[in-house]
C-alpha positions as CSV (number, residue, x, y, z in Angstrom):
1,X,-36.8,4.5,-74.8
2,X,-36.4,7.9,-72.4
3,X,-33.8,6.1,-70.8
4,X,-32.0,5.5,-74.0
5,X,-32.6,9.3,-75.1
6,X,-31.7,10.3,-71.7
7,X,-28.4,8.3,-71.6
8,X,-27.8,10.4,-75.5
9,X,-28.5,13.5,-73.7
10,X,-25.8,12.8,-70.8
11,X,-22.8,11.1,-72.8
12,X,-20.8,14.4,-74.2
13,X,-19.2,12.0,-76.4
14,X,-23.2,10.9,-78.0
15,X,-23.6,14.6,-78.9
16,X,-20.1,15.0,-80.0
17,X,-21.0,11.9,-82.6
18,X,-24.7,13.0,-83.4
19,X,-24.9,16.9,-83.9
20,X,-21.3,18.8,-83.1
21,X,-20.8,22.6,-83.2
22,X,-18.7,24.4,-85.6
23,X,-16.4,27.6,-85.0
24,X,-19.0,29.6,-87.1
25,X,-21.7,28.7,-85.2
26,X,-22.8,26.0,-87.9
27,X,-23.5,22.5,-86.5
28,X,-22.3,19.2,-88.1
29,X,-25.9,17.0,-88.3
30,X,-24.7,13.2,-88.5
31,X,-26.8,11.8,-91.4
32,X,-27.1,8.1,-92.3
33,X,-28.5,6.7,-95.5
34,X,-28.4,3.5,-97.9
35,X,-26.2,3.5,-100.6
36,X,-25.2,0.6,-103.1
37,X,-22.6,1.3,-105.3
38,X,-20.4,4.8,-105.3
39,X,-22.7,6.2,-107.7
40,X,-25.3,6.3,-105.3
41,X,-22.8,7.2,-102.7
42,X,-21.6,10.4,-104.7
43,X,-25.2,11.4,-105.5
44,X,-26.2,11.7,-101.6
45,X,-22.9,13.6,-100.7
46,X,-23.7,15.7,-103.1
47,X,-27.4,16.3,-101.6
48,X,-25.3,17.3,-98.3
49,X,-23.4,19.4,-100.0
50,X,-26.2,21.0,-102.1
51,X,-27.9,21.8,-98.6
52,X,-25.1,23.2,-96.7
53,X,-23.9,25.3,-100.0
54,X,-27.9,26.9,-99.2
55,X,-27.6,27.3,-95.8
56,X,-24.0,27.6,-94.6
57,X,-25.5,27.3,-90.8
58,X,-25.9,23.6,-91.3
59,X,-23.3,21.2,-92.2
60,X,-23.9,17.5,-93.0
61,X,-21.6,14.2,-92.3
62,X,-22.7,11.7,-94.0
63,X,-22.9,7.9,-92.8
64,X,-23.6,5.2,-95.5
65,X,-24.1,1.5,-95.5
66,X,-25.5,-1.2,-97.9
67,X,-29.4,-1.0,-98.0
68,X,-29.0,-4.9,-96.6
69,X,-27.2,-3.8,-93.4
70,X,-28.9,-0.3,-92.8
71,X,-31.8,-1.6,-90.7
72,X,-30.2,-3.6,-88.7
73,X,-27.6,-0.9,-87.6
74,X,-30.3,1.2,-87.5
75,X,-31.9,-0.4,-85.1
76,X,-28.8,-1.0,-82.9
77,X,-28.1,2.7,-82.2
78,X,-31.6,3.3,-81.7
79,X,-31.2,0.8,-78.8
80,X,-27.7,2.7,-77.6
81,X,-29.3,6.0,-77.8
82,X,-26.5,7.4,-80.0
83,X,-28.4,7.6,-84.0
84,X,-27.6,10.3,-86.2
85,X,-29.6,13.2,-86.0
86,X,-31.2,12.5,-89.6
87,X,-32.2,9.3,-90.0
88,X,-33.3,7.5,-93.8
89,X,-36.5,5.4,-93.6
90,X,-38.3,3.4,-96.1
91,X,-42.1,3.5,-95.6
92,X,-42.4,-0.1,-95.7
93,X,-40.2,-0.4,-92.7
94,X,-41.6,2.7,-91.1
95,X,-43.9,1.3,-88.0
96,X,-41.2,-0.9,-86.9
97,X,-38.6,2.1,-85.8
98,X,-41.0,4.6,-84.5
99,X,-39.7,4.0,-81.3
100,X,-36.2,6.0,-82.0
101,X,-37.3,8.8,-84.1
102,X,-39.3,12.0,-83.3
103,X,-42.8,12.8,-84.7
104,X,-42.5,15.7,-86.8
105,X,-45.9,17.3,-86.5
106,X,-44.7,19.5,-83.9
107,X,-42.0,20.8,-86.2
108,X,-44.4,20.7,-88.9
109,X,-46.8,23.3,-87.4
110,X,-44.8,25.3,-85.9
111,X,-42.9,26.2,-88.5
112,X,-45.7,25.9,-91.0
113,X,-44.5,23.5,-93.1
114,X,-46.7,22.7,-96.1
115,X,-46.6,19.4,-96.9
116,X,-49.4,19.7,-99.4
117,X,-46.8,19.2,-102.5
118,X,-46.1,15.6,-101.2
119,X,-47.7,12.6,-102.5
120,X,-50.3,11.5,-99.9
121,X,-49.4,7.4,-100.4
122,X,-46.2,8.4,-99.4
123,X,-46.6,10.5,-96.4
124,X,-49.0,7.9,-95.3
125,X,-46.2,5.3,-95.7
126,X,-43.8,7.3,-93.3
127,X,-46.1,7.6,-90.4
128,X,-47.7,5.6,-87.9
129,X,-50.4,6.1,-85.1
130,X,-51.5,8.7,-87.0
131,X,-48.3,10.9,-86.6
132,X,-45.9,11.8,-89.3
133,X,-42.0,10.4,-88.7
134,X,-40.3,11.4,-92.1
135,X,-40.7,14.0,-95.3
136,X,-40.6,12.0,-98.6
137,X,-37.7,12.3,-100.7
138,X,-39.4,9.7,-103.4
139,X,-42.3,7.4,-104.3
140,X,-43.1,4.9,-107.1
141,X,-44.6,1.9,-108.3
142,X,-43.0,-1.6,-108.4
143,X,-42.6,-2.0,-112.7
144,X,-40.9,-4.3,-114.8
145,X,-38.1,-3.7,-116.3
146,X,-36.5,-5.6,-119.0
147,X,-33.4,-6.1,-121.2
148,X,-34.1,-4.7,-124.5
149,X,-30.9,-6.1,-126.7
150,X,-32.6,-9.8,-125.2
151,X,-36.0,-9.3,-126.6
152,X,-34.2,-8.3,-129.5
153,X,-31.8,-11.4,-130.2
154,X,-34.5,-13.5,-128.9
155,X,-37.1,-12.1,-131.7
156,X,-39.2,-11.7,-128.7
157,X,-42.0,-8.1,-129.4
158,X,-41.1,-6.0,-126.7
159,X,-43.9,-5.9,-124.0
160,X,-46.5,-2.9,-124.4
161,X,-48.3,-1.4,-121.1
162,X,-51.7,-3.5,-120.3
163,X,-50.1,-7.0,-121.4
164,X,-50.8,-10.5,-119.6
165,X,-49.7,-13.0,-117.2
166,X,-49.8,-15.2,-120.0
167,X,-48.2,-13.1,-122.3
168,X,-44.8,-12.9,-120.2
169,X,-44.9,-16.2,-119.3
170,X,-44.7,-17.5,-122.9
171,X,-42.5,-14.4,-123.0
172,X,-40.4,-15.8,-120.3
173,X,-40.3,-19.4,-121.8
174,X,-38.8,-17.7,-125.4
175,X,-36.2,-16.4,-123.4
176,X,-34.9,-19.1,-121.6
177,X,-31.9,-21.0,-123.0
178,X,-28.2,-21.2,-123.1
179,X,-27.4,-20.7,-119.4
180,X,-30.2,-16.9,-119.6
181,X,-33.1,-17.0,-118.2
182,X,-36.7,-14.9,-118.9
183,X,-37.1,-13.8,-115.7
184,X,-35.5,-13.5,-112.1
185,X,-37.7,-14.0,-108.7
186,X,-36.5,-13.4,-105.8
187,X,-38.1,-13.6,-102.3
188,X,-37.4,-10.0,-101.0
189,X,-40.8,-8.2,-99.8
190,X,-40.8,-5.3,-103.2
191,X,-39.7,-8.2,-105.9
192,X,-42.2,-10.9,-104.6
193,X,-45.2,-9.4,-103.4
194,X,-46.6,-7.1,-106.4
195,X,-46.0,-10.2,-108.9
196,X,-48.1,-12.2,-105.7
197,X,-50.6,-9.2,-106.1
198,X,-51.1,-9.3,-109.6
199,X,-51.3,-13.0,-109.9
200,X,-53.7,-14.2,-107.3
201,X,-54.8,-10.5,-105.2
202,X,-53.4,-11.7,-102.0
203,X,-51.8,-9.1,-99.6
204,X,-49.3,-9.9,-97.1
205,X,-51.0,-7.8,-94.5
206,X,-54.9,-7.3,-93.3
207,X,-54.2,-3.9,-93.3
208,X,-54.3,-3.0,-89.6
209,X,-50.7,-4.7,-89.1
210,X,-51.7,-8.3,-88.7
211,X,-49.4,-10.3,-91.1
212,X,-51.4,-12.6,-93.4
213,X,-49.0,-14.9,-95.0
214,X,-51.0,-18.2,-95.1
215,X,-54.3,-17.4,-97.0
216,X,-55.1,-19.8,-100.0
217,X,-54.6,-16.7,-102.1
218,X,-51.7,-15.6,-100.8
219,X,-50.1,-19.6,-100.4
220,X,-51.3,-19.8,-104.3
221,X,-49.5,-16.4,-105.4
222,X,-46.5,-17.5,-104.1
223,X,-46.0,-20.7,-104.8
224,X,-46.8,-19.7,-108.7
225,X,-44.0,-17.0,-108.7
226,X,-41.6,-19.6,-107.0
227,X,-42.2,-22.3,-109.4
228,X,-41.2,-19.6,-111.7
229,X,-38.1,-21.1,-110.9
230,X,-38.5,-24.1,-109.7
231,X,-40.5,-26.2,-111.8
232,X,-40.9,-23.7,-114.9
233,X,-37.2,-22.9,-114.9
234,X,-37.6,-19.6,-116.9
235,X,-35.8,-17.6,-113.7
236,X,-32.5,-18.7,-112.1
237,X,-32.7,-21.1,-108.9
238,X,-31.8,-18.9,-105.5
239,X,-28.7,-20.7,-104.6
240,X,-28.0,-19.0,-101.0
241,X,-30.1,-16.4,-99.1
242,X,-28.9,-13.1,-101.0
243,X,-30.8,-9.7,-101.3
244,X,-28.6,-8.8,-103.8
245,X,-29.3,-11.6,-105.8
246,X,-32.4,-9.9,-108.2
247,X,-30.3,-7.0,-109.1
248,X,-27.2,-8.6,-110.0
249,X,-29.0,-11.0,-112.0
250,X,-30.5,-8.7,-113.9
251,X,-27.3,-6.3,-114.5
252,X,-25.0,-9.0,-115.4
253,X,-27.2,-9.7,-118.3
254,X,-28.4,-13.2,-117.5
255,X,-31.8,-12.4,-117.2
256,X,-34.4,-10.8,-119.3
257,X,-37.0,-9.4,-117.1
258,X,-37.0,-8.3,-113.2
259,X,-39.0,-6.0,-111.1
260,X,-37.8,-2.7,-109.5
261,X,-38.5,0.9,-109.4
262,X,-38.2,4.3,-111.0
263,X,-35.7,4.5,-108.0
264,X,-33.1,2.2,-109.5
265,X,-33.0,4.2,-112.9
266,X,-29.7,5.5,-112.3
267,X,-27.9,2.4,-111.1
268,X,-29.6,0.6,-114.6
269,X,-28.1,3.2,-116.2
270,X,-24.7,3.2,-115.6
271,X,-24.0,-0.2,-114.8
272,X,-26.5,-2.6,-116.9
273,X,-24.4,-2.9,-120.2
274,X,-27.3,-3.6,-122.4
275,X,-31.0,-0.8,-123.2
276,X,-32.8,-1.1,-120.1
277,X,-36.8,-0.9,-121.0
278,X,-39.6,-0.1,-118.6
279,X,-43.4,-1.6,-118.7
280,X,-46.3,-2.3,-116.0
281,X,-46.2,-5.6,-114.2
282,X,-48.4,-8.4,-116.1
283,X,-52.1,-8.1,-115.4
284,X,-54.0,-10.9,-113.9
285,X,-57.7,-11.5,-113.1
286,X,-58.0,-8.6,-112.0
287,X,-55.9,-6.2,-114.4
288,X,-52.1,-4.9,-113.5
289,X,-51.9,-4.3,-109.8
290,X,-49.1,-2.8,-108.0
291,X,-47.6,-1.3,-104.7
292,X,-46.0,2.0,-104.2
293,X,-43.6,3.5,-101.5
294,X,-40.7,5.3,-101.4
295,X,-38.6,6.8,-98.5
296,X,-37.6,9.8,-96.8
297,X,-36.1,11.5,-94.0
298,X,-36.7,11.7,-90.4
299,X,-34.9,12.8,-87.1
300,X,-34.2,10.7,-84.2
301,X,-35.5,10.6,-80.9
302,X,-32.0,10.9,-79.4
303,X,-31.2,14.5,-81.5
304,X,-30.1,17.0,-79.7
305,X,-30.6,19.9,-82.3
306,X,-34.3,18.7,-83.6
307,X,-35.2,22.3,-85.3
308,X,-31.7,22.6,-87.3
309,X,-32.1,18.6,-88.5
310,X,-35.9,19.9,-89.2
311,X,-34.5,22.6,-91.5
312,X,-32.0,20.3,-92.7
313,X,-34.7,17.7,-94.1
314,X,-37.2,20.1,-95.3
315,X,-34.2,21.6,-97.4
316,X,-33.0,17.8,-98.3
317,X,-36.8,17.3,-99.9
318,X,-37.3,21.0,-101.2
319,X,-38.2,21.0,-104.8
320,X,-35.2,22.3,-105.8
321,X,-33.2,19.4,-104.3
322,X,-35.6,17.0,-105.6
323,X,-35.9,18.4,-109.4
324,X,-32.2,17.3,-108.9
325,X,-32.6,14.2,-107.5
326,X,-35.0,13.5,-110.0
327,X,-33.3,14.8,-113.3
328,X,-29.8,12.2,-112.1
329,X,-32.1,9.3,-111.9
330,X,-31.8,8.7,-108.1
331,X,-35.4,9.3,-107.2
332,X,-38.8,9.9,-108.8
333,X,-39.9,13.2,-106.5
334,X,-42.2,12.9,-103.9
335,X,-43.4,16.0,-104.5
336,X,-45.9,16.4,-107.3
337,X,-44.3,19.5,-109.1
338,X,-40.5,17.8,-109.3
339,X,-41.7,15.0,-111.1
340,X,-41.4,16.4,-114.5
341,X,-37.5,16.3,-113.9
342,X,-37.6,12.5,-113.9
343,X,-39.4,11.8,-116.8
344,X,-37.2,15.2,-118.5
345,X,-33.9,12.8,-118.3
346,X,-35.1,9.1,-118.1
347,X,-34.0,8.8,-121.6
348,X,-36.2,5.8,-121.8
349,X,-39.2,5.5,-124.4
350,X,-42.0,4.9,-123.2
351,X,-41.5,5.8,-119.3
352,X,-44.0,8.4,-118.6
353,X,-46.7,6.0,-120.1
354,X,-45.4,3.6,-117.6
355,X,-44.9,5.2,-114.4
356,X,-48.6,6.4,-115.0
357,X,-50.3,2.9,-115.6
358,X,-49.0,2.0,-112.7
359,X,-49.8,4.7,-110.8
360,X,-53.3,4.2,-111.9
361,X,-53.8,0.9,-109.7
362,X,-51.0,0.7,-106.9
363,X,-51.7,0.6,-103.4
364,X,-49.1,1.2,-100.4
365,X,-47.8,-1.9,-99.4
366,X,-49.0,-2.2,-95.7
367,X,-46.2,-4.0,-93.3
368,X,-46.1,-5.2,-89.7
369,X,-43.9,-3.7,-87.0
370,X,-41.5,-6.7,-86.9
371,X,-41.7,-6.1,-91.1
372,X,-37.5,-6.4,-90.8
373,X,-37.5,-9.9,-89.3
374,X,-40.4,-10.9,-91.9
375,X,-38.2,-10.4,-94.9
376,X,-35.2,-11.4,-93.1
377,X,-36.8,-15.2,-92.6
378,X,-38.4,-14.8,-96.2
379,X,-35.4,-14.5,-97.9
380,X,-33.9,-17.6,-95.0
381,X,-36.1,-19.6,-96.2
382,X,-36.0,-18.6,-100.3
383,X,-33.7,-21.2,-101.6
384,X,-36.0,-24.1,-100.3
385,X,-39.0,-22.9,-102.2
386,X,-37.4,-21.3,-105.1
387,X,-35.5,-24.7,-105.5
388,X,-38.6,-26.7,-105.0
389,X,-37.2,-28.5,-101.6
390,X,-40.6,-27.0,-99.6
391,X,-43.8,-25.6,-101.2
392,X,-44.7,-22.3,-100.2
393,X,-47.4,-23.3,-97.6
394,X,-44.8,-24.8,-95.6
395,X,-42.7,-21.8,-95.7
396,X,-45.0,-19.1,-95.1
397,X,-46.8,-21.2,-91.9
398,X,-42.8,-21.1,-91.1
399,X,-42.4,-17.5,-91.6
400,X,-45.8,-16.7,-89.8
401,X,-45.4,-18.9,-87.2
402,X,-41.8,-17.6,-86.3
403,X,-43.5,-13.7,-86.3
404,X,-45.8,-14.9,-83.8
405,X,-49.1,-14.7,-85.8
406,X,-50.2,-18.1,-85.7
């Protein structure tokens, strides 16, 4: 890694790229983010803009990519020592890239930063080795949501906050028919492992970074939300490895239930042509369980204007910026006292009961640092187990094996 930053230090044309200096004396900070769709696109242009319009010293380029390829570019320019200056992480992901971004708590304390406002499951998420590597921009629970004109045609009650396992899957079966389906699985790490968690308890991790994929729990939990699929046939079969393949299920209108976030509310509102409606996952044994985490910002190792990108973030997650991101549906705030400006413009009934039962009883999802090739081989292997080629203790052993945690 030094030699990396020192190579970023050396090449003029590195600095040019990461952090360049303006005739005004403003510097152009290279930011890159996920973004699917223009909407989402527009919305974080608009967060540069919002920033530099507040403080005309910094100026923001922003760099965006599909949330499928981000990592994997991400992690290529941390190895050429030439990354953006402001770097997005998702806390899942957060242990595996520690290597090219800079610990904050420096920054933090000496410029006094209080980070108080920020939801603590959050801030936890985005550090590692007990230092912190990003500021929060959002947080949120893993819900259902479902396709309310479906329900509807289907004469299918809506579900209420609290209900069952076995409540959605006779749910699930009502709504199957005629080429739609009740429900879409997927085998991506945030559709598969709440509904895992809920079901049978299991967690993909021991908690201190050692991947547990192979427990009878956790082979159980799977293999019961594959066969949602495979053998049930109340969700879609996975017919190629395709992240995108929950979402666009659930858009198009051929499914009536899927899980996401209070992060996806403004791509279900503009492009799902149907009344999106929120609830808590299903409860099992053990009541509704769910995981939280959310993303934020950080700086890169290889930065060669760490205190401007510093001022740039903390202005990126001020509560100003995040009562906006919050009121156009992009994000539900990190910080505690911008959360009212979701819930003000969800225009969804029902959400703040939601968002709080979930609350209530989800934990951060806890990765490895290799978390990207995890879910990378997870969703490899998905169409044999959600097809019903291999059962799921096959598959995981394959998955865990390959991480090298026999």
């Amino acid at each position: 890694m030094r030699t990396a930053v020192a190579l970023a230090l050396t090449l003029a044309g590195t600095l040019v790229t990461a952090c360049s200096a303006g005739s005004d004396g403003s510097r152009t900070l290279t930011w890159s983010m996920w973004a699917n769709g223009g909407e989402e696109q527009q919305v974080w242009q608009e967060l540069a803009d919002r920033v530099s319009n507040e403080d005309p010293q910094i100026t923001i380029k922003l760099e965006t990519s599909s949330f499928d390829d981000y990592f994997t570019k991400l992690a290529t320019r941390f190895g050429n020592g030439d990354a953006p200056c402001i770097v997005s992480m998702q806390a899942l992901r957060t242990t595996g890239y520690t290597q090219g971004m800079l610990p904050l708590d420096d920054l933090i304390a000496k410029n006094k930063f209080d980070v108080s406002d920020f939801d603590k499951s959050v801030m936890d998420g985005l550090s590692a080795n007990g230092k912190q590597y990003a500021l929060p921009y959002d947080v949120g629970p893993v819900i259902l949501t479902y396709n309310k004109d479906m329900f509807r045609n289907a004469g299918v009650p809506e579900p209420r906050v609290g209900w069952t396992l076995a409540e959605f899957e006779s749910a699930a079966r009502k709504l199957t028919g005629h080429r739609q389906y009740g429900f879409v699985a997927a085998p991506q790490d945030v559709s598969m492992f709440p509904m895992v968690l809920t079901k049978s308890g299991a967690q993909p991790t021991d908690g201190a970074g050692r991947l547990r994929l192979t427990t009878p729990a956790m082979t159980q939990g799977v293999q019961w939300y594959a066969d949602l699929a495979a053998r049930e046939k109340v969700a879609p079969r996975l017919p190629a490895p395709d992240p995108a393949f929950s979402d666009r299920e659930f858009l198009s209108g051929n499914v009536a239930m899927g899980t996401n976030g209070p992060w996806a509310l403004l791509n279900l509102r503009n492009q799902a042509g149907f009344q999106v409606g929120l609830t808590t996952l299903p409860a099992g044994p053990e009541g509704s369980r769910t995981y939280t985490s959310g993303s934020g910002f950080g700086i890169s190792a290889s930065c060669p204007d760490p205190e401007r990108a510093f001022k740039a973030i903390t202005l990126m997650t001020s509560r100003k910026q995040l009562e906006w991101l919050g009121g156009v549906g992009r994000a539900y705030p990190s910080r505690e006292s911008a959360q009212h400006a979701w819930y003000d413009n969800a225009h969804l009934a029902g959400a703040r009961e939601v968002l709080e039962a979930a609350n209530a009883t989800a934990i951060p999802l806890r990765t490895t640092k290799n978390w990207e090739q995890v879910n990378r081989q997870l969703n490899q292997y998905g169409p044999d187990l959600f097809n019903g080629t291999l059962p799921a203790q096959h598959i995981l052993k394959q998955v865990q094996g390959q991480a090298g945690q026999d």
